[in-house]
C-alpha positions in Angstrom: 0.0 0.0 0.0 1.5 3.3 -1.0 0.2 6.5 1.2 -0.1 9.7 -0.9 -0.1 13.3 0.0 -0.8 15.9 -2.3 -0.1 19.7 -1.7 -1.9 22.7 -2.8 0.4 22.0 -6.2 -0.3 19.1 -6.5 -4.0 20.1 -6.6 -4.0 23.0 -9.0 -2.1 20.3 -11.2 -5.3 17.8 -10.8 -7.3 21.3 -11.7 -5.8 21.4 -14.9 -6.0 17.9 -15.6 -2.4 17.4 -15.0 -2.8 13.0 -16.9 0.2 11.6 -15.0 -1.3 12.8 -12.0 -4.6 11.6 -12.2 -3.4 8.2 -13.8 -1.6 8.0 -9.9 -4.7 9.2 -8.5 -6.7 6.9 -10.5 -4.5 4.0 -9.4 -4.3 4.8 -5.6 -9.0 4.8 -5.7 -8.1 1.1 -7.8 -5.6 0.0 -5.0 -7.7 1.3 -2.1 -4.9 3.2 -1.3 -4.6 6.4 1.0 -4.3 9.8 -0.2 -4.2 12.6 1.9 -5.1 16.2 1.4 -4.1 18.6 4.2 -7.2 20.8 5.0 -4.9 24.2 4.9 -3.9 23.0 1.0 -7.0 22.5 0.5 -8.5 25.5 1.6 -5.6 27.6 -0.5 -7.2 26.6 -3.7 -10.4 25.3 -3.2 -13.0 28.4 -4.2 -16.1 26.3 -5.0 -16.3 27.8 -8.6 -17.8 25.6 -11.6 -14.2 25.7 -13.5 -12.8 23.5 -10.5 -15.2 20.7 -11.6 -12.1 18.5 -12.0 -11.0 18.7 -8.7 -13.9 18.0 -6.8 -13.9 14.7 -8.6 -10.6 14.3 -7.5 -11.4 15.1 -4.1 -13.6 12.2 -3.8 -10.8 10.2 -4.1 -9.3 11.5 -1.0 -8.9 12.1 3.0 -8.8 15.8 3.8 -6.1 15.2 6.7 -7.4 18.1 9.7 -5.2 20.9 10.9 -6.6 20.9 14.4 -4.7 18.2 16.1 -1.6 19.2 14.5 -2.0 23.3 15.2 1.1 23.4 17.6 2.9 20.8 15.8 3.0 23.3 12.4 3.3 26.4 14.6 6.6 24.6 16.1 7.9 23.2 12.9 7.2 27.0 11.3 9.9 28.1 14.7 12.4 25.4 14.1 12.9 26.2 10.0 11.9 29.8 10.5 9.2 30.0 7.6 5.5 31.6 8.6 4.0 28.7 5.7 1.9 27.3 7.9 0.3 25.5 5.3 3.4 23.8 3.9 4.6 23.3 7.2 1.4 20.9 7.9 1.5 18.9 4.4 5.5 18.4 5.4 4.1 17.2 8.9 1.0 14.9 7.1 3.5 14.1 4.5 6.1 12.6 7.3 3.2 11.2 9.7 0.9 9.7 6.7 2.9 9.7 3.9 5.1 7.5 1.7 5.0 9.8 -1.6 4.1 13.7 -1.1 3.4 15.5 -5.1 4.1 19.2 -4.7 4.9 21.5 -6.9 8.1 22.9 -4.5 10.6 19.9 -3.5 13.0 22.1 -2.1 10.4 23.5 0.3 9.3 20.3 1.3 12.4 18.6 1.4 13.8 21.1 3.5 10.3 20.8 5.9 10.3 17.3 6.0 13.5 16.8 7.1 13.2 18.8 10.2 10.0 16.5 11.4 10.8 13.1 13.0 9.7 10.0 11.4 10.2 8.6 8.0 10.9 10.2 5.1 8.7 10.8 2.0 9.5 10.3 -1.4 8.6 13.9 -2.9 7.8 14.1 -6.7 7.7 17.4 -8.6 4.9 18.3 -10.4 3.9 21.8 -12.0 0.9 23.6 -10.7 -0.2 24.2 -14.4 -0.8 22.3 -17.3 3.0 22.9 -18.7 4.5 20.2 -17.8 3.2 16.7 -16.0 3.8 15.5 -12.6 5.7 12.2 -13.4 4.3 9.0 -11.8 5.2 7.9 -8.7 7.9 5.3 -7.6 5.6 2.1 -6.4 5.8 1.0 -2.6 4.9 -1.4 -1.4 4.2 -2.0 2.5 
């Protein structure tokens, strides 16, 4: 079972029918396997609008992972690695906790995040928030 996390990236990618991410996506519903969408990612894209159509199909395919038992958690990751992105700092802390693959569309960010949370580590894959260039498939994991 491979865990996925997807970012607010990640989403805007699924928005403009990024294929390589939705083939993943698509695989992961036919797998049964988790994917996570942090509830502060989320809510930095979602807008409710008619052109984001795509994405709330997507989103039936996921877990919106909450924010409120991991408040001081992202406030105290945001200290350590001295960034006020509280909402990247709680996809790096889902991503570690949940996670085996995290799609965003800013690995250095999150590789940067992720290493200053205990607990394994993610494998991140790039993907562009527009429709310019794919996110690439992820690796397979199995558990």
């Amino acid at each position: 079972m491979t865990r996925i996390v997807l970012d607010a990236g990640a989403l805007l990618a699924l928005e403009h029918n990024d294929r390589d991410l939705w083939a993943a996506l698509k695989l992961a519903a036919l797998k049964s396997d988790d994917v996570f969408v942090p509830s502060t990612a989320l809510a930095q894209v979602w807008r409710g609008t008619a052109s984001q159509a795509r994405l709330h199909r997507a989103l039936q395919h996921c877990v919106v992972a909450s924010f409120d038992g991991l408040a001081t958690d992202v406030g105290e990751l945001c200290g350590r690695t001295r960034t006020s992105d509280i909402c990247d700092a709680h996809v790096a802390i889902v991503a570690v906790t949940q996670g085996d693959v995290l799609y965003t569309s800013d690995p250095k960010d999150m590789r940067r995040l992720t290493a200053a949370v205990e607990g394994g580590k993610p494998t991140i894959v790039r993907c562009q928030s527009g429709a310019a260039a794919p996110c690439p498939t992820a690796p397979s994991r199995t558990a």
